[in-house]
C-alpha positions, 0 to 999 in steps of 0.5 A, spaced: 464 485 528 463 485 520 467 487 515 462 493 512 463 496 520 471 496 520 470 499 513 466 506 515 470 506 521 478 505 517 474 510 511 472 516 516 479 515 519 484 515 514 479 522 511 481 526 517 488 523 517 489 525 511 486 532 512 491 533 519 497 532 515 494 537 508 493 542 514 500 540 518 504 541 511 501 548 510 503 550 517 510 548 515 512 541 516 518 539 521 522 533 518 527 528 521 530 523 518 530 516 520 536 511 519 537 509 512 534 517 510 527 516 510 523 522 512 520 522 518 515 529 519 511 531 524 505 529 521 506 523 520 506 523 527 501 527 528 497 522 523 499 516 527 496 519 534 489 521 531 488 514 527 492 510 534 486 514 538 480 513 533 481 506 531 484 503 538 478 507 541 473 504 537 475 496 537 480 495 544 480 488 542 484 489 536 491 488 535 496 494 533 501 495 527 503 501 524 509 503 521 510 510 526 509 505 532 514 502 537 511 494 535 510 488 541 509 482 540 502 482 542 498 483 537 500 476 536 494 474 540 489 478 538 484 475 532 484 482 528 489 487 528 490 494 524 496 495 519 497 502 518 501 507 515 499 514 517 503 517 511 506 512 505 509 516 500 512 522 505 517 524 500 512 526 495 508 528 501 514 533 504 515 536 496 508 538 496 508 531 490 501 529 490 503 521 490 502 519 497 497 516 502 494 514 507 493 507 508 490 502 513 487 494 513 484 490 518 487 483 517 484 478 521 488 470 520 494 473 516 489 476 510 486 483 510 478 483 510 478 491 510 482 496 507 482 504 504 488 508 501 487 515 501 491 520 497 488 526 500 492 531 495 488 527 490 481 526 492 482 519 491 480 514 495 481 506 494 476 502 498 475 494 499 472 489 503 474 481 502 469 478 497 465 485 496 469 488 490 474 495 490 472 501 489 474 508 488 470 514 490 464 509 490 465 506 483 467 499 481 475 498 478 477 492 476 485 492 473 486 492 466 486 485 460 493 487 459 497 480 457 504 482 454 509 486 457 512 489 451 507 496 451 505 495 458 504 500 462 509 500 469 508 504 475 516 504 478 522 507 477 526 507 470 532 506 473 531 500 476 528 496 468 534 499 465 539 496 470 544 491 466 543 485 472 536 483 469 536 475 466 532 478 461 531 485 458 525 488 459 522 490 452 519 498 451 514 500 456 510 505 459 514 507 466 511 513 471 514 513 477 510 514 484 511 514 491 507 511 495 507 503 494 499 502 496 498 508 491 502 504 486 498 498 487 491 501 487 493 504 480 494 496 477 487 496 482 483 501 477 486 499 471 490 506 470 497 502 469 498 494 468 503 493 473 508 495 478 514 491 482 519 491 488 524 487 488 527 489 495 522 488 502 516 491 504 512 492 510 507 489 511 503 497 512 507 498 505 501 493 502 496 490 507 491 495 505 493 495 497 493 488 497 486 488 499 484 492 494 487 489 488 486 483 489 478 485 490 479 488 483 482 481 481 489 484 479 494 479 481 499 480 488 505 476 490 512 476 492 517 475 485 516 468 487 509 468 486 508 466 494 503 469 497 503 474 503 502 472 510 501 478 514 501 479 522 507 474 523 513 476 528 517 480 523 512 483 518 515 484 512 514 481 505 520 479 501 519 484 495 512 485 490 508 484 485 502 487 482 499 486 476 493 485 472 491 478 471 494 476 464 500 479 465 502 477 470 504 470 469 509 474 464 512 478 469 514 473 475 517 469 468 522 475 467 523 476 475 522 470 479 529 467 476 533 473 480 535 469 488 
């Protein structure tokens, strides 16, 4: 199976995903919470079941990872997997912000191959195949030639550059917060901002598919150390992230990699 074929199948998928969840919220979403006080909607749910349905019943031989999804260890023997993340970004969803997505990879030998990020509020959809380019509704995007951090635009949270613990301060930037992680790093992807950071864990549905499609736009993705990302491990989850336009990454991984 190519890659090409994995893409129109994850593409036709996150676009229904994406319009059940619009629909679900005009309705009038349920909303839990699940330890930590994350938010957990029935579309989120809902979006999880029809993509587990499409996607499983499309290829039955490929392994299944979904942040909605009771995780087993059998997709430790399968050669593709899916990573999912039916709703990234629910905050902003369940507050009518548009800054949310639907995110799924295809991940063959611990690297996604193909991967879309779809903000439905947006219209925007994120697309990439390994070795193909990124694209955004169809169009080529490469990240920005930014090379210093001073006037830099970040995508993240003000709080966080501000706080006193770092090793050395950050200098003036732009800074705009956004939810969804994926949708933060497909923002490096198009050029539309320079850089974005978490210090703390992510999940590998958090990234998979934005990875993909930065580093197609040959944007650079790491952890703070510089480490790439192994995904479909035992635990999924990476220790923290960094995307950022080529050039300017090696500045920051200078100011963030000393922090343990």
């Amino acid at each position: 199976m190519t890659f090409s074929a994995d893409l129109d199948l994850i593409i036709d998928a996150a676009r229904e995903a994406g319009a059940l969840a619009l629909r679900l919220r005009s309705a009038g979403l349920e909303v839990a919470y699940k330890p930590g006080n994350s938010p957990l909607t029935n579309a989120d749910l809902a979006a999880d079941a029809l993509l587990t349905e499409r996607l499983r019943s499309a290829r039955p031989d490929y392994g299944w990872l979904s942040e909605e999804t009771a995780d087993n260890t059998e997709r430790l023997t399968r050669d593709r997997i899916f990573v999912v993340d039916p709703i990234d970004g629910t905050r902003a969803f369940v507050k009518g912000r548009p800054w949310w997505s639907v995110c799924i990879a295809v991940v063959e030998a611990d690297r996604p191959v193909a991967a879309v990020v779809f903000a439905p509020d947006l219209d925007e959809i994120y697309t990439a195949q390994s070795r193909g380019g990124a694209y955004l509704n169809g169009k080529p995007i490469e990240a920005s030639q930014t090379a210093q951090v001073e006037g830099c635009s970040m995508v993240g949270d003000q709080v966080m550059f501000q706080h006193p613990s770092w090793p050395t301060p950050w200098p003036n930037m732009r800074i705009e917060p956004r939810n969804s992680t994926a949708y933060r790093m497909c923002l490096v992807a198009s050029g539309a901002f320079d850089a974005t950071i978490a210090m703390g864990p992510k999940s590998d549905w958090d990234i998979a598919a934005a990875e993909l499609i930065a580093t197609e736009s040959k944007a650079h993705c790491s952890d703070h150390k510089g480490r790439p990302f192994v995904y479909n491990r035992p635990n999924p989850q990476q220790r923290s992230m960094v995307c950022a336009a080529p050039r300017l990454a090696p500045l920051i991984l200078e100011r963030v990699s000393p922090i343990g």
